[in-house]
C-alpha positions as CSV (number, residue, x, y, z in Angstrom):
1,X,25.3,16.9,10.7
2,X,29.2,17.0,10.0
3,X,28.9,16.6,5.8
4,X,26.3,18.4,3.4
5,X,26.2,14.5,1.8
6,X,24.7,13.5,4.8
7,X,22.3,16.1,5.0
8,X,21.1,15.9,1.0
9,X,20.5,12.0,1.5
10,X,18.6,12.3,4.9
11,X,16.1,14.9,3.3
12,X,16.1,13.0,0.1
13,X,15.0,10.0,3.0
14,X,12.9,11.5,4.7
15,X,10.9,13.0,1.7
16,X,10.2,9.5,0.5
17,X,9.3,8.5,3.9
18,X,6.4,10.8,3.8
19,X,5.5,9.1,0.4
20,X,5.4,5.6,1.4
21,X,3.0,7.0,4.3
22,X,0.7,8.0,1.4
23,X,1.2,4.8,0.0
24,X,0.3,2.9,2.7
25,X,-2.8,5.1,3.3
26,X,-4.3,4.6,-0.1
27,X,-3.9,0.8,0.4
28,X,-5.9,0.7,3.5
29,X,-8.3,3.3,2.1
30,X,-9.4,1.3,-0.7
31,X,-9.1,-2.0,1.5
32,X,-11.9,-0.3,4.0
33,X,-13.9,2.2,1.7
34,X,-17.1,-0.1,0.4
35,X,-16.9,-2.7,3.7
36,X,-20.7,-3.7,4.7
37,X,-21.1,-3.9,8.3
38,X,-21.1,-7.7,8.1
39,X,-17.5,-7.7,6.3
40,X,-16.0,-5.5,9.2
41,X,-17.2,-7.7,12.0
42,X,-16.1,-10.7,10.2
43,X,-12.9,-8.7,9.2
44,X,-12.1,-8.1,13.0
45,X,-12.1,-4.6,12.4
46,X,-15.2,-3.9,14.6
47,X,-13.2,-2.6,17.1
48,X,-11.1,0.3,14.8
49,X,-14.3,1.1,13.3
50,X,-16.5,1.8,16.3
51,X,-13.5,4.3,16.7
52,X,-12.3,5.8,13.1
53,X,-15.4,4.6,11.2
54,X,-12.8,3.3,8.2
55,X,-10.7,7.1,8.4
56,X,-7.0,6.6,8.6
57,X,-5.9,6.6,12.1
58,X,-2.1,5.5,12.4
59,X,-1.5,2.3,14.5
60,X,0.3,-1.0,14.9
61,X,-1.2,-4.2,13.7
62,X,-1.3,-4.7,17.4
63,X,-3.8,-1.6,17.9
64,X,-1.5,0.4,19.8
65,X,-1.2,4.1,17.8
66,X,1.1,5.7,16.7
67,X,3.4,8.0,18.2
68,X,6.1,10.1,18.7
69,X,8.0,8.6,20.8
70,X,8.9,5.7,18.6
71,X,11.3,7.9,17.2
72,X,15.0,7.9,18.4
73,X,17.3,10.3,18.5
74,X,20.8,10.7,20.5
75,X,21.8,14.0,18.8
76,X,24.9,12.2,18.1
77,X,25.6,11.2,14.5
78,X,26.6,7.9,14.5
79,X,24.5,6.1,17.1
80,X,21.6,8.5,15.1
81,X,22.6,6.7,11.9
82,X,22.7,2.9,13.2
83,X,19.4,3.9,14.8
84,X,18.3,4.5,11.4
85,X,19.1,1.4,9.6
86,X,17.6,-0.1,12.3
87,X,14.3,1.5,11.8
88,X,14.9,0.6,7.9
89,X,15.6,-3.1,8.4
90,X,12.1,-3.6,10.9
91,X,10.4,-1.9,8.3
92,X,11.7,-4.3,6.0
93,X,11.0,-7.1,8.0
94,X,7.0,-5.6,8.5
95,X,7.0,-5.4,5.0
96,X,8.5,-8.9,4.5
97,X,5.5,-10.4,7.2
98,X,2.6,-8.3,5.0
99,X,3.5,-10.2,2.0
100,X,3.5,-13.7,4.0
101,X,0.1,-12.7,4.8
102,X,-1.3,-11.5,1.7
103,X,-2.9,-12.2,-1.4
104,X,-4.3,-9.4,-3.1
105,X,-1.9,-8.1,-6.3
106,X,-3.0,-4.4,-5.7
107,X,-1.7,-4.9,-1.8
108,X,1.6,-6.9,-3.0
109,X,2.9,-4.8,-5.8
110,X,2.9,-1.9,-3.7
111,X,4.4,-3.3,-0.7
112,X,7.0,-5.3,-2.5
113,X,8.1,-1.8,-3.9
114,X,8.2,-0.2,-0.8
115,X,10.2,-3.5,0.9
116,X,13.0,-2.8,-2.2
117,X,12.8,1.2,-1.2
118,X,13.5,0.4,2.7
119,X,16.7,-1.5,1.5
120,X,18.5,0.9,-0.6
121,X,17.3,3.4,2.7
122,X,19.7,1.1,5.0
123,X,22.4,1.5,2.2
124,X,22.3,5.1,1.9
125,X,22.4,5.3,5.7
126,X,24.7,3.0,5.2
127,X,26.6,5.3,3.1
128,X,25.9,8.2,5.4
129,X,27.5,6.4,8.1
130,X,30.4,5.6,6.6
131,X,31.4,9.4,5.8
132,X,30.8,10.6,9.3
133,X,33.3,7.9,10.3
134,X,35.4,8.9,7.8
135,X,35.6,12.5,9.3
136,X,35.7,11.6,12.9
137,X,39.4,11.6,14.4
138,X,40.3,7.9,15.1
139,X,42.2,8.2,18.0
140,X,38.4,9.7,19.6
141,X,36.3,7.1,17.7
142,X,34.0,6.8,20.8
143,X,35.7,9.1,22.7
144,X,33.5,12.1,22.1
145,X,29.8,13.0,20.6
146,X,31.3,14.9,17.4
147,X,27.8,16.9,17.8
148,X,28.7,18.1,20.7
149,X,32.3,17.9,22.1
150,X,34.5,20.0,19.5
């Protein structure tokens, strides 16, 4: 990373990455803890139990899990940064299409908080952006990968 702003405010990011994870986590936790049998048939989540019994085992709403290699990186500063508020506005959007789906106050407060938190995330890689542009030499915008070519 060219500036120490950027770096503070990507680990400042990523740190509250790792707590919306928890978040999330207790949410499904107490969804699934006390389900009967009956409820998790009904539920549709048959299938995810006959595999995690109701532990938490990271996957899209689609069933596929989670990996690695969902996450993006170019090792070059800017496309890395739009790639991030990318990532922040999908999560946004997933957030947006939980609480079209929900009714449950204990599921909405939380994920209406962590819809606002993904927001200021785009801004302050927002932010981030525009001081690594603000470094770069304009005549080389796109010229050159400033983490590489010097």
């Amino acid at each position: 990373m060219p500036d120490g702003r950027i770096i503070a405010s990507l680990t400042d990011i990523a740190t509250e990455e790792l707590g919306h994870m928890e978040m999330i986590c207790a949410i499904v936790y107490q969804l699934t803890r006390n389900l009967s049998p009956e409820q998790i048939v009904a539920q549709g989540f048959d299938t995810y139990f006959v595999d995690h019994t109701t532990a938490l085992w990271p996957q899209a709403a689609s069933g596929t899990p989670f990996s690695s290699a969902t996450f993006q990186s170019a090792g070059d500063t800017i496309t890395d940064l739009h790639e991030d508020m990318a990532a922040e506005q999908k999560a946004r959007t997933t957030y947006d299409n939980i609480l079209r789906l929900v009714d449950d106050p204990d599921v909405i407060d939380p994920i209406r908080f962590l819809r606002e938190r993904e927001v200021v995330h785009f801004q302050r890689f927002g932010e981030s952006l525009r001081i690594a542009q603000d470094n770069l030499d304009c005549n080389n915008f796109y010229a050159i990968n400033p983490e590489f070519d010097r």
